[in-house]
MILO-642472 format. One line per 3 residues: number of its first residue (from 1); their letters; for each residue x, y, z of N, C-alpha, C. Coordinates in steps of 0.1 Angstrom, whole numbers, plus 5000, padded with zeros to 4 digits. Each point is the difference from the previous one (the first is absolute). Layout:
# MILO-642472
NUM = a = X/Y/Z/X/Y/Z/X/Y/Z ~ ... $
END
This chain:
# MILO-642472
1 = xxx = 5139/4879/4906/4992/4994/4989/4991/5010/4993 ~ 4992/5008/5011/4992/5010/4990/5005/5009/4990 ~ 5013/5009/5007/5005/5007/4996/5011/4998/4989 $
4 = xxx = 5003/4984/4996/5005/4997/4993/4992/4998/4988 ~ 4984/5002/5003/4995/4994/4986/4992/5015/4995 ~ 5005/5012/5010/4995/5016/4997/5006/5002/4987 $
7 = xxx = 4990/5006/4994/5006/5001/4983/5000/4993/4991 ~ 4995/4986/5000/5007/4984/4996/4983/4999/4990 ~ 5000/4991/4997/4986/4996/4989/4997/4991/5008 $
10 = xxx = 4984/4998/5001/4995/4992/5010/4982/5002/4998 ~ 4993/4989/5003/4986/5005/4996/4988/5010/5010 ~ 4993/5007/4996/4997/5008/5009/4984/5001/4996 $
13 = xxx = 4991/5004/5008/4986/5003/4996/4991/5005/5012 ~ 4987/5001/4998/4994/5008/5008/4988/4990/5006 ~ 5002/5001/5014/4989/4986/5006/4991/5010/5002 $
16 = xxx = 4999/5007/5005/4987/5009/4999/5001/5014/4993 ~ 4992/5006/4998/5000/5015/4987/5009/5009/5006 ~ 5013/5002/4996/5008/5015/5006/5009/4993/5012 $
19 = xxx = 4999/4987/5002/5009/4993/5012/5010/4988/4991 ~ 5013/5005/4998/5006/4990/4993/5008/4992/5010 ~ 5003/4988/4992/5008/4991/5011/5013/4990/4989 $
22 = xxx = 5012/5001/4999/5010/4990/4994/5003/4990/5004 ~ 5007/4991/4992/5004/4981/5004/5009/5008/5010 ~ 5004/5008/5001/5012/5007/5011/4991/4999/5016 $
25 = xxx = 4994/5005/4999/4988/5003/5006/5001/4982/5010 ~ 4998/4991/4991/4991/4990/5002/5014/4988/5008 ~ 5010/5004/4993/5012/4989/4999/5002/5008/5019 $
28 = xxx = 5007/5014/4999/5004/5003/5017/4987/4998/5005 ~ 4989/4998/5003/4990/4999/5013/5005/4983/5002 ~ 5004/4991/4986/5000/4988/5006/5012/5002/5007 $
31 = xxx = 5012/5001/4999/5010/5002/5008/5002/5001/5012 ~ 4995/5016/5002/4994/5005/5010/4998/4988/5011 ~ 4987/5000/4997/4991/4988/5007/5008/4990/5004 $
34 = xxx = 5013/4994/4991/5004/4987/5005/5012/5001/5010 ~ 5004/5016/4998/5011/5005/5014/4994/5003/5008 ~ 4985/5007/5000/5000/5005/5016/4992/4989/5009 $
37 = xxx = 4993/4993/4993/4995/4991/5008/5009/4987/5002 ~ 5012/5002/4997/5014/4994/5001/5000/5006/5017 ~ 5000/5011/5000/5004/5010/5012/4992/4997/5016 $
40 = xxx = 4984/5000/4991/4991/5003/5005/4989/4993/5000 ~ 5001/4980/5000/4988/4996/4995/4986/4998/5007 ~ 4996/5008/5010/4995/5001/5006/4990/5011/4999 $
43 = xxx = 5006/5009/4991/4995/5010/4995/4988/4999/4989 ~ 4987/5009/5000/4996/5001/4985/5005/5003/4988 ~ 4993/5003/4995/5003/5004/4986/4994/5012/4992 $
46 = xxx = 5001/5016/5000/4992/5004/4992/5006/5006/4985 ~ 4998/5000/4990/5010/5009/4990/4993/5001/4987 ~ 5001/5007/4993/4991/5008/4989/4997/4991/4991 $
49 = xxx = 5013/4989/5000/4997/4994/4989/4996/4987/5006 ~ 4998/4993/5012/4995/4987/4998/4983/5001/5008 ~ 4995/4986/4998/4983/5007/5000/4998/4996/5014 $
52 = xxx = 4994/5010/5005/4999/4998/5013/4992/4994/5009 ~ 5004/4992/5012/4997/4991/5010/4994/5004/5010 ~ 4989/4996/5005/4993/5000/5012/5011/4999/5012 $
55 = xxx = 5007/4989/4998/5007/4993/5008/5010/5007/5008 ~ 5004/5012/4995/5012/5007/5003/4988/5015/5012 ~ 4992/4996/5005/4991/5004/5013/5003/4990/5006 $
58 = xxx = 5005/4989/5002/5001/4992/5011/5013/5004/5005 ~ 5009/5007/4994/5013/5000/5001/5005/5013/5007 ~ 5006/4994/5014/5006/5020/5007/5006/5004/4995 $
61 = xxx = 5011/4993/4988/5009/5010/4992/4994/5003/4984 ~ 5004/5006/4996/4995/5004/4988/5013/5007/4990 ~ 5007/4989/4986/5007/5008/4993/4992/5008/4993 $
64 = xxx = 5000/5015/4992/4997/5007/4993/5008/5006/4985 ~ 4997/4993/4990/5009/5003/4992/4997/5003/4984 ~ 5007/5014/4994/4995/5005/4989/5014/4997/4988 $
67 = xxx = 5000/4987/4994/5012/5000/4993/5009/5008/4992 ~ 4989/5007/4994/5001/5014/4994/4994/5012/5003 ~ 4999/5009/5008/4992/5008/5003/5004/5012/4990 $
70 = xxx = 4992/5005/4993/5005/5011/4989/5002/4991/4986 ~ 4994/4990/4999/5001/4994/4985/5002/5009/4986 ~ 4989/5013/5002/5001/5006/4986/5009/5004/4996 $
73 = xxx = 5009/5005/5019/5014/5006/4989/5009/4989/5000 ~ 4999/4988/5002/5008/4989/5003/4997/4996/4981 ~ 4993/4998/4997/5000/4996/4987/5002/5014/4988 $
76 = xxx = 4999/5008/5005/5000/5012/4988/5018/5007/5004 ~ 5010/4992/5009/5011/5001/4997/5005/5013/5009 ~ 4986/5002/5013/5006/5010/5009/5006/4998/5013 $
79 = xxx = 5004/5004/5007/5008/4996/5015/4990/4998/5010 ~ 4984/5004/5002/4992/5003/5010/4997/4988/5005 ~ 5002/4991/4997/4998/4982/5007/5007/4999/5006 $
82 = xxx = 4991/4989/5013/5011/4997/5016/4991/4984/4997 ~ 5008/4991/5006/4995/4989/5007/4993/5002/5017 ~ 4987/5000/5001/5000/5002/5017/4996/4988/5008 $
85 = xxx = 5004/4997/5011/4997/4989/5006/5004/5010/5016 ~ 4985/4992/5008/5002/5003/5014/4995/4988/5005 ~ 5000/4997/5014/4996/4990/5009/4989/5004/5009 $
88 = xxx = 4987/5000/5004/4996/5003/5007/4993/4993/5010 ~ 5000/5003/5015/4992/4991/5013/4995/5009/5001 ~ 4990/4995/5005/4985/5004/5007/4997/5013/4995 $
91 = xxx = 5001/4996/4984/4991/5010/4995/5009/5017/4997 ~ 5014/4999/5008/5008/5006/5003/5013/4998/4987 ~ 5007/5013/4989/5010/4993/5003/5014/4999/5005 $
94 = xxx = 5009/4991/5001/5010/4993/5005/5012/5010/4993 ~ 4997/4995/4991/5019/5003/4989/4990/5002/4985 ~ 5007/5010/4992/5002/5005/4989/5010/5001/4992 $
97 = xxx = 4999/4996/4989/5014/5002/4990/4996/5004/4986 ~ 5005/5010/4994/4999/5008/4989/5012/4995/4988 ~ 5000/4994/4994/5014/4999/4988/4993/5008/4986 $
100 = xxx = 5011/5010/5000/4996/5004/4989/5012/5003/4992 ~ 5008/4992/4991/5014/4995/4994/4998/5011/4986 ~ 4989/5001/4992/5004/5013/4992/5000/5015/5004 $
103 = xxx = 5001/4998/5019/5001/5010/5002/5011/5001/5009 ~ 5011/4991/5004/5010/4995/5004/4993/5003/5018 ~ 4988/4997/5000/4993/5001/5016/5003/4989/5005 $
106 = xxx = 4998/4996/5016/4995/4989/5006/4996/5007/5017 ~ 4985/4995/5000/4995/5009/5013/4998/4985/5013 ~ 5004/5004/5005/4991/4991/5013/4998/5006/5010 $
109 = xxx = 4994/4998/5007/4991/5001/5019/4998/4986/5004 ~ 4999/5001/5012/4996/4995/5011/4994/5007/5011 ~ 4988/4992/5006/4990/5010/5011/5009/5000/5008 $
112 = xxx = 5001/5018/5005/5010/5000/5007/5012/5004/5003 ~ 5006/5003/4985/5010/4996/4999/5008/5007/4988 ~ 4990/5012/4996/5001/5009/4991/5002/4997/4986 $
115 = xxx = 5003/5011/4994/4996/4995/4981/5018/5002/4994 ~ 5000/4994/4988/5017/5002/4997/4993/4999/4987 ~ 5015/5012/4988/4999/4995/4988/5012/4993/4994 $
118 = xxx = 5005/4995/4998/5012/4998/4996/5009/4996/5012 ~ 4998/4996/5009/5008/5005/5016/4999/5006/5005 ~ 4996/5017/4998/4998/5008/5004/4990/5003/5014 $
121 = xxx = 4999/5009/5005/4985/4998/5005/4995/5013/4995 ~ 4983/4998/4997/4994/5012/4995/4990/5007/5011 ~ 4997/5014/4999/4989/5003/5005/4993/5010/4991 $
124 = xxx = 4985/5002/5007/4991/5011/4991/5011/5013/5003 ~ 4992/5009/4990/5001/5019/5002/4995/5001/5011 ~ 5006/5013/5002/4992/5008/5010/4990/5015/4997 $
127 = xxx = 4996/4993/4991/4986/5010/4995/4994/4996/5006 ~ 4990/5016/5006/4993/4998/5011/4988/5009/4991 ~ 4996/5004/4991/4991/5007/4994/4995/4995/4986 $
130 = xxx = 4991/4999/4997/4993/4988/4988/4999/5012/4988 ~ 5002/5011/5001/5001/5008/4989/5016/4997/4996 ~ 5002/4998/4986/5012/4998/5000/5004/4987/5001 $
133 = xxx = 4998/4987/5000/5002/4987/5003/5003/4995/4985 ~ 5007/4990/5002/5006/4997/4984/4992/4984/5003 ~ 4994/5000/4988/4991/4989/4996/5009/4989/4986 $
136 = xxx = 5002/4989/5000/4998/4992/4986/4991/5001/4998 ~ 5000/5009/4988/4980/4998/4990/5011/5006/4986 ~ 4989/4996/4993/5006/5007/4986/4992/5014/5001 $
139 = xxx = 4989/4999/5006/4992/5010/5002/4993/5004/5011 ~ 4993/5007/5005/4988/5005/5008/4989/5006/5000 ~ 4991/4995/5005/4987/5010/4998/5007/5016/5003 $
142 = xxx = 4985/5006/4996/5002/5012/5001/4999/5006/5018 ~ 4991/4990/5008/4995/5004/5013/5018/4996/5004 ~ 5012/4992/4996/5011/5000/5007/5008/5007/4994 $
145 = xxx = 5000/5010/4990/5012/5014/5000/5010/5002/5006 ~ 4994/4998/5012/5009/5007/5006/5013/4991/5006 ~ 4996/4986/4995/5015/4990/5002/5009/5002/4991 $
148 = xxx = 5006/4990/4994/5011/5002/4992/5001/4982/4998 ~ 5005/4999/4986/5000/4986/4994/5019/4995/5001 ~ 4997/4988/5005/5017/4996/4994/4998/4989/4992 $
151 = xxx = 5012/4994/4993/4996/4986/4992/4991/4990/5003 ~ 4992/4992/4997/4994/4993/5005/5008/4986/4991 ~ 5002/4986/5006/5000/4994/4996/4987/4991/4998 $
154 = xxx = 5003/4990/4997/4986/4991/4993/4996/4990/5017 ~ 5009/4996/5004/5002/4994/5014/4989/5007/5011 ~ 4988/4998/5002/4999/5010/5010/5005/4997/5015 $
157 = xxx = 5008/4982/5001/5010/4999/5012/5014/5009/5002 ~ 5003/5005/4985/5013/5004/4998/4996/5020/5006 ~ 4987/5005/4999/4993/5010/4997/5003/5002/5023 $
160 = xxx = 4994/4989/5003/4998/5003/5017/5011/4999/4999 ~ 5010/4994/4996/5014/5000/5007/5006/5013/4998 ~ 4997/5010/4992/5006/5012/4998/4993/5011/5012 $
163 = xxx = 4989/4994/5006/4998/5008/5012/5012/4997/5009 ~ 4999/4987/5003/5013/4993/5007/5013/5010/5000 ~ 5005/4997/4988/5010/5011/4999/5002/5008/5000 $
166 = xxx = 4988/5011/5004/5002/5019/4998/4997/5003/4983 ~ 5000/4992/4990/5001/5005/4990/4985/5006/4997 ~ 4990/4995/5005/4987/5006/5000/4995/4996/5014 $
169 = xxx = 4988/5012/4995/4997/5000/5017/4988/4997/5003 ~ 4986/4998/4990/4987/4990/5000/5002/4993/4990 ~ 4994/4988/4999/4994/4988/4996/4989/5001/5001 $
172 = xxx = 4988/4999/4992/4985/4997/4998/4993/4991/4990 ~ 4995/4985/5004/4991/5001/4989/4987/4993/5013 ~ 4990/5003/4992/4983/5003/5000/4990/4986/4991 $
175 = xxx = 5003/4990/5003/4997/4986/4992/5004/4991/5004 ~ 4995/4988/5002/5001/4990/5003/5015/4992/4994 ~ 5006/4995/5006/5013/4992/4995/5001/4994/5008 $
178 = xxx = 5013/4989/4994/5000/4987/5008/5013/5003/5010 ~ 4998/4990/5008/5012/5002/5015/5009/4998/4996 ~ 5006/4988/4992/5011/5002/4991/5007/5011/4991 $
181 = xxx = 4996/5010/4998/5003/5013/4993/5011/5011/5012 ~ 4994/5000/5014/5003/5008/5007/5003/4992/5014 ~ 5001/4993/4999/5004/4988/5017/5014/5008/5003 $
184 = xxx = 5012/4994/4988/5012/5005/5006/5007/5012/4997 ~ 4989/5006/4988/5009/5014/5003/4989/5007/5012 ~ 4991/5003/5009/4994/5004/5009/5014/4996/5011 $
187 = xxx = 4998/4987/5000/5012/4994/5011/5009/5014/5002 ~ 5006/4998/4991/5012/5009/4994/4993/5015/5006 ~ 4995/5008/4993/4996/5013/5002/5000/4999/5016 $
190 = xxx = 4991/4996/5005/4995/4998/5016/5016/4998/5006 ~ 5004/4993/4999/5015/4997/5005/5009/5018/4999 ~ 4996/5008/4987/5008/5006/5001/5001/5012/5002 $
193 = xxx = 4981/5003/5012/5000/5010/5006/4983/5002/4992 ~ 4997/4994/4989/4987/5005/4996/4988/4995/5005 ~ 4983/5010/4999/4991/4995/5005/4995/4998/4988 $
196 = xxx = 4996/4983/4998/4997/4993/4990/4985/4991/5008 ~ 4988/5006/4987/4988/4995/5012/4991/4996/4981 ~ 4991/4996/5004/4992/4994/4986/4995/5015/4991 $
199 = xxx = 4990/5005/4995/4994/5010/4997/4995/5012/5004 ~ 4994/4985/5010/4989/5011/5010/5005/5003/5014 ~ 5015/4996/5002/5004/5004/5013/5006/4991/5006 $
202 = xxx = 4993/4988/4998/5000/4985/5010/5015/4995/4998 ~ 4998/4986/5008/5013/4994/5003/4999/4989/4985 ~ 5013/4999/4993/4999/4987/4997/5004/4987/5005 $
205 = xxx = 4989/4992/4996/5007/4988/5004/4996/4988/4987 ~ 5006/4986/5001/5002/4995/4993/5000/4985/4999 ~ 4996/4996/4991/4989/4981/5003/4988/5002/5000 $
208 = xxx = 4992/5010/4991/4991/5002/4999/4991/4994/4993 ~ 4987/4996/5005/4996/4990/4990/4996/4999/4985 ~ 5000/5012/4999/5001/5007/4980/5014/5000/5000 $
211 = xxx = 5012/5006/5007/5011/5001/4996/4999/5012/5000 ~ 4994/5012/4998/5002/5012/4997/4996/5014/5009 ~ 5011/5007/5000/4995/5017/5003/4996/5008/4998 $
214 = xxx = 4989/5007/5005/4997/5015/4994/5010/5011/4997 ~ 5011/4999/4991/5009/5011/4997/5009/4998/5010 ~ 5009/5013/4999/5010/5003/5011/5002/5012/4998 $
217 = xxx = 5007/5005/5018/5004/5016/5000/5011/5001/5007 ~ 5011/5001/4994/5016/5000/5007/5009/5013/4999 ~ 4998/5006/5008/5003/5015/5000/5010/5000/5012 $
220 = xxx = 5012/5012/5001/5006/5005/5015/4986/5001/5007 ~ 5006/4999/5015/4989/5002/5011/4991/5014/4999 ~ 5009/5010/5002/4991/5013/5002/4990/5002/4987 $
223 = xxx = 5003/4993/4989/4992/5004/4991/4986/4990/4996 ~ 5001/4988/5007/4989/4987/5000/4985/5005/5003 ~ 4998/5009/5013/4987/5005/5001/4991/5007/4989 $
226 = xxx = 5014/5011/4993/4990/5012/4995/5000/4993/4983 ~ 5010/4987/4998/4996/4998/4988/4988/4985/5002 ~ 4994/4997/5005/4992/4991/5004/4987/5011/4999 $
229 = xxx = 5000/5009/5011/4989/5011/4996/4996/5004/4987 ~ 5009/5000/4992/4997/5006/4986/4997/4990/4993 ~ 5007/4984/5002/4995/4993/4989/4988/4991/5008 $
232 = xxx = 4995/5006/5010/4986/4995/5008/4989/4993/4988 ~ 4998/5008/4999/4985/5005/4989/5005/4991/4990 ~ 5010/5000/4993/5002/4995/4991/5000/4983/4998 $
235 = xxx = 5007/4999/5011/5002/4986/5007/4986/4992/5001 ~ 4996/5010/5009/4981/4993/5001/4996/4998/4990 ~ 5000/5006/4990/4988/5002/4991/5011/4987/4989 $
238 = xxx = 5013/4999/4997/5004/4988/4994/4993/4983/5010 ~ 5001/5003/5010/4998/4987/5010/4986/4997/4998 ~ 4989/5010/4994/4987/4998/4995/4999/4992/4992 $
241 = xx = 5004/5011/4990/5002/4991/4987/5005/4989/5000 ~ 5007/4994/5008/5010/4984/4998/4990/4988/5006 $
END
């Protein structure tokens, strides 16, 4: 359905300053919603687009779902959009799934049970040195030089899954976001060999009562410490500010 209406005329606008959201947007979360709790009615509810419920804390399971994650390039006619939906218990999650159809992707995990793209199964690089690490950014500060940039898409679920894959080897962001952004592609990375922890090091977890994370850091193993050390300072001093 989404990917049939990629490209198509449809109305679109901005619910808050620099955050857009389309009827596309609005039409799959209802969908969504009416299969998985088809699946799973027992489950909460959390997802970008419907407004959120107290009630889904009473609940050990918890669906997680971003109809469109990567909207801007989803409307401006680029590939970087995935549908994400994961399942999570106790705070934990379950299963992850990535569709991302202008990119002829489809990712899933299960805890456990390792990460696949396409059928395949994936794992991280084996870069073991953070000089040299291929980042999605369009850019980097000057204090990270010494990395190296690869494409970034607009997705930043589609962005961890490329740890997942080998195709880059850190993931960082330093700000607050919601658990629905990163539930199932973390699933995914973690499944596929990566150490995927919040900002500042910690575990994530999920059913939180704001709904939200301080950031994420999904990097190969050998490289998790010494890029956590460097974006230490930084991290703090964002987590102030917030």
């Amino acid at each position: 359905m989404v990917h049939g209406r990629w490209g198509s005329e449809y109305r679109r606008w901005e619910k808050l300053p620099g955050h857009i959201v389309c009827e596309v947007d609005l039409e799959a979360d209802a969908a969504l919603r009416e299969r998985l709790t088809a699946i799973d009615p027992e489950a909460g509810w959390l997802s970008e687009e419907t407004a959120d419920s107290a009630e889904r804390l009473t609940r050990t399971r918890l669906w997680l779902v971003d109809p469109i994650d990567g909207t801007r390039d989803f409307v401006r006619g680029r590939p970087g959009w995935c549908i994400s939906v994961a399942l999570a218990g106790g705070g934990r999650p379950i299963l992850g799934v990535l569709d991302a159809p202008a990119r002829s992707e489809h990712w899933r995990a299960e805890a456990g049970g390792g990460a696949w793209r396409n059928g395949e199964r994936v794992g991280v690089s084996d870069r073991t040195e953070l000089t040299g690490a291929r980042v999605p950014a369009d850019q980097l500060p000057r204090a990270d030089a010494d990395l190296v940039t690869v494409t970034k898409p607009n997705s930043i679920a589609l962005r961890i899954a490329m740890v997942a894959a080998g195709e880059a080897d850190l993931l960082a962001s330093m700000r607050w976001g919601n658990e629905w952004d990163i539930a199932a592609a973390a699933l995914i990375a973690a499944e596929a060999g990566a150490t995927v922890t919040d900002a500042r090091g910690h575990p994530l977890r999920y059913n939180s009562t704001r709904g939200e994370a301080f950031g994420v850091l999904a990097t190969t193993p050998a490289i998790h410490g010494a890029a956590l050390a460097r974006l230490r300072d930084r991290a703090s001093a964002a987590f102030v500010r917030s």
